[in-house]
N, C-alpha and C positions, 0 to 999 in steps of 0.2 A: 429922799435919801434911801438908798438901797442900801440892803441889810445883807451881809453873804452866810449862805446857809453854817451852819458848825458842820467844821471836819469829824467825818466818822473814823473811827480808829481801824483798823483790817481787822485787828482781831474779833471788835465788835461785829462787825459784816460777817464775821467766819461762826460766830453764834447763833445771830441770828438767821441764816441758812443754815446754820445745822439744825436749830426749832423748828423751821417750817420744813424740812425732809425727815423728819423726823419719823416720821412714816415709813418710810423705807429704810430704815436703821433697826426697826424693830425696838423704837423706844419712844412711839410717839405721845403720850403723855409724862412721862420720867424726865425726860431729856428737856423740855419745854419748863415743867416745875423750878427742877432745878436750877436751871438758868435762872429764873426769875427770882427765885428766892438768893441766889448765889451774886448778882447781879445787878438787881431792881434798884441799890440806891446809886451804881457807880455809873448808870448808863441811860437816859430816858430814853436814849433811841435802841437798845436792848433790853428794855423792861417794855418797851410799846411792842416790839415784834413777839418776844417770849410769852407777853399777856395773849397776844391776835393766838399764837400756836396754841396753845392751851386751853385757851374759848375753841379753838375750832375742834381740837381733836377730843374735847367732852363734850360737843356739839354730836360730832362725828360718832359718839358712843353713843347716847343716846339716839340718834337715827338709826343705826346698826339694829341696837336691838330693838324698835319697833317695828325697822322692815323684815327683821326674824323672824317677829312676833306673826307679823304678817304673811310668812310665807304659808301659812298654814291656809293662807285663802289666796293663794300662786301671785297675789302681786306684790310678795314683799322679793320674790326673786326679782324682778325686774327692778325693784326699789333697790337691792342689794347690790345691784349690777349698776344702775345710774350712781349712788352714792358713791362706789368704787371711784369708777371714772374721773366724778367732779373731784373726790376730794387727791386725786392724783392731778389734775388738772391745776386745780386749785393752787398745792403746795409749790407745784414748780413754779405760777405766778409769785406766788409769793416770795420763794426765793432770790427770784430776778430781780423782782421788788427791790426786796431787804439788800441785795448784792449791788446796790445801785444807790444805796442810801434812802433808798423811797419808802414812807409809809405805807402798807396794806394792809385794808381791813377787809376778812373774809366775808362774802354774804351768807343771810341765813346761820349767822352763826348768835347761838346765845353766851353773852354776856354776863359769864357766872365771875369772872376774877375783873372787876374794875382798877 
């Protein structure tokens, strides 16, 4: 017996793509919080992406400052320069993701909000 997946509602999908670009809003841990707080009991499939965004971009903090840390011995630049990238790489996966109804769970990311 086939099960058919639950309809995502648009606005939910319009959430969570805005959690995971959230980065290039200039509000990428605010914007993820709140969602999840504002929304975690009305939506499983918007409290699962809101949680991934906000693991990622306190993941994403603390790698920042220890490749900072690190520039003082030149390879946190390069660290600082790959993190970029992934975590721009990363978010637009994610969004596609989310925009598609599909779960994404980011790698390398610590799991502070279960």
């Amino acid at each position: 017996m086939e099960t058919t997946p639950p309809v995502i509602d648009s606005n939910d999908k319009l959430w969570v793509v805005l959690c995971h670009l959230s980065t290039f809003l200039g509000v990428a841990l605010l914007l993820p919080l709140v969602v999840y707080l504002v929304k975690k009991d009305d939506s499983e499939f918007v409290r699962w992406h809101a949680k991934e965004a906000l693991n990622f971009h306190l993941s994403l903090l603390i790698y920042a400052i220890v490749s900072f840390l690190l520039v003082l011995v030149v390879i946190g630049v390069f660290l600082l320069i790959a993190l970029g990238i992934t975590a721009i790489v990363l978010a637009i996966i994610a969004a596609i993701k989310a925009s598609n109804g599909e779960r994404y769970a980011y790698p390398l990311t610590i799991r502070f909000v279960r």
